[in-house]
N, C-alpha and C positions, 0 to 999 in steps of 0.2 A: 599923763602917760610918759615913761620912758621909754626910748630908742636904743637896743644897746647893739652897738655897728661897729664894723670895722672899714678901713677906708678901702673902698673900690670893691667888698667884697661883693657877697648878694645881698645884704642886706642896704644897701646902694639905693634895689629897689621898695624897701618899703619907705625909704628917705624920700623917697620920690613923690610916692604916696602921699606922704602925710602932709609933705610940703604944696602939693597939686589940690590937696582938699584943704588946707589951711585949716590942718587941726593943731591946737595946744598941745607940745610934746617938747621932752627933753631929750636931745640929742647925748647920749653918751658913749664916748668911745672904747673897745677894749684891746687892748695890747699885753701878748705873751698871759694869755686868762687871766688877767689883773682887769679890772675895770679903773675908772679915771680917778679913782679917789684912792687906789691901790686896795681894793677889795677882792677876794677871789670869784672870777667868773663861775664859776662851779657852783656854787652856793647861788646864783641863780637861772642858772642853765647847766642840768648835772649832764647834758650832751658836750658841754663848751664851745659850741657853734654860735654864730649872728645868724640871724634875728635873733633878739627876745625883745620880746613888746612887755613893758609890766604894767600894768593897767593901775589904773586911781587905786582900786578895792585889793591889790597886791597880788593878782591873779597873773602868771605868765603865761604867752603864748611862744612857743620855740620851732613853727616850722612856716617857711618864706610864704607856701598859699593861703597858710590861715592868717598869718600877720596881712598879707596884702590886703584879703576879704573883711578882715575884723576894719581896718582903716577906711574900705571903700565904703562900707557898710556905716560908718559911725557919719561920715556926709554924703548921703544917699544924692544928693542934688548936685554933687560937682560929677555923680557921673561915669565914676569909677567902673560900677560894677555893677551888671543889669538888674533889676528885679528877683529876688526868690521867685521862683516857682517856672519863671519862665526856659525857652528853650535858649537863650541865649545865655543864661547865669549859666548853663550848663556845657556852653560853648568855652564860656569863657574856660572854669574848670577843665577843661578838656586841656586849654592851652596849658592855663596851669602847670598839669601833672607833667604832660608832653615834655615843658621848662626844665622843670625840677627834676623829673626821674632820667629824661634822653640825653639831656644836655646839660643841666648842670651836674648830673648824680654821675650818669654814666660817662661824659666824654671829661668834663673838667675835673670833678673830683678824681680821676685819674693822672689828667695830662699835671695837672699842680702837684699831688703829693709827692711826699718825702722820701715814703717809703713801697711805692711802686715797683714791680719789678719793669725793666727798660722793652720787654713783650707788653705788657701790660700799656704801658704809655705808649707803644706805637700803635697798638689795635685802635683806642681810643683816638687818637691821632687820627689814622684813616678813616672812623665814623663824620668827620666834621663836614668834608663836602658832600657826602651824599647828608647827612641832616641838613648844611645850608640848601642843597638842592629843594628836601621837600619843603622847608620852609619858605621860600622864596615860592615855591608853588601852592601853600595854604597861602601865602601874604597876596599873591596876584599884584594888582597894580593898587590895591590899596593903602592907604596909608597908617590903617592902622590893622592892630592883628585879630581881632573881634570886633565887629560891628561898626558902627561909623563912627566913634571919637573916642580918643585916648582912656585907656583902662590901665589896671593893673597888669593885665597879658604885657604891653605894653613897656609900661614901667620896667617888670622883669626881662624881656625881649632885651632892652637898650643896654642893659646893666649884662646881659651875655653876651653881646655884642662887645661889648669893652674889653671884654676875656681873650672872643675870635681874634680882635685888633690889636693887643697886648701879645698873642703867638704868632702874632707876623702873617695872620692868614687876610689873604688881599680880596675884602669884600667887593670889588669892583669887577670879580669875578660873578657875583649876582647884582647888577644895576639895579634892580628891585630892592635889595636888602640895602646894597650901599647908601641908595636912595633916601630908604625911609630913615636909616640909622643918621644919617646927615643931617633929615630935616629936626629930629626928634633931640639931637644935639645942644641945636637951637630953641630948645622950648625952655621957657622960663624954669620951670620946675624941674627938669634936669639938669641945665645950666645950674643953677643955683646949689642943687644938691651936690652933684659933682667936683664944684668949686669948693666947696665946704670941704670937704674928703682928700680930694688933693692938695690942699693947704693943710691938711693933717698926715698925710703921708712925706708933703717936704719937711714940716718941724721932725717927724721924727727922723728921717733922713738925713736933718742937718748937722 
């Protein structure tokens, strides 16, 4: 399998993933839709977004729940990602969408783009503490954000977390969240990912 990522974006969290189930993958970076070999990103992602996962049999997948779920699913035993059929595959899902459509669709594809109008990025703006609010109230005092051990919800959670902390917004405002985001920091499999990406954002930076 290939990873094609960019550094710290969302795709962050299926690095997390993949690295947490110790699947065989090749990490590859893309910058300015060039991939790493200076091929055009478009030609295999006609969105030009990260993720794209491209499987052994040359099949893409190009959207961050299904990339998480195709990963958790491929090492059913590390735990990733509950059962089909049960209610909690559908917990997770839940978080999922919540991820992708409240917060990273609607607050951060806002507050980041380029071509926002400056109404547009404050409304967006003002959704952040009431969303930390209900999240900090689904998380409770638990440590993880589905069930009792690290999932893909999870994985993604930590990776919009980097986003909050990157616009200066002071998680310490939710003890809960700051909490979990702290201990999760530390976990070999985000550490590790993380360190990767930002070793790839100082080369280009240099």
């Amino acid at each position: 399998m290939e990873l094609f990522a960019s550094p710290l974006a969302c795709s962050l969290a299926s690095h997390i993933t993949a690295v947490e189930a110790g699947l065989p993958f090749k990490l590859r970076f893309v910058e300015n839709k060039k991939t790493d070999d200076g091929g055009d990103y478009y030609a295999i992602s006609p969105k030009g977004y990260v993720p794209a996962l491209r499987l052994d049999d040359g099949r893409i997948l190009n959207e961050g729940p299904s990339v998480l779920q195709y990963l958790a699913d491929r090492k059913p035993e590390a735990g990733l990602a509950p059962a089909w059929g049960t209610v909690e595959r559908y917990e997770l899902i839940d978080a999922l969408n919540y991820l992708s459509t409240e917060v990273h669709k609607r607050i951060f594809a806002n507050v980041f783009s380029t071509t926002a109008a400056e109404p547009t990025k404050a409304a967006a703006q003002a959704l952040m503490a009431p969303t930390l609010d209900y999240l900090a109230n689904r998380l409770g005092d638990r440590d993880y954000l589905v069930g009792n051990s690290f999932t893909v919800a999870d994985a993604y959670f930590v990776t919009l977390l980097n986003w909050f902390a990157f616009v200066k917004v002071d998680l310490a405002k939710w003890p809960t969240i700051n909490g979990y985001y702290q201990k999760h920091l530390q976990r070999p499999s985000v550490s590790k990912a993380m360190g990767v990406e930002l070793a790839e954002r100082k080369r280009r930076a240099a």
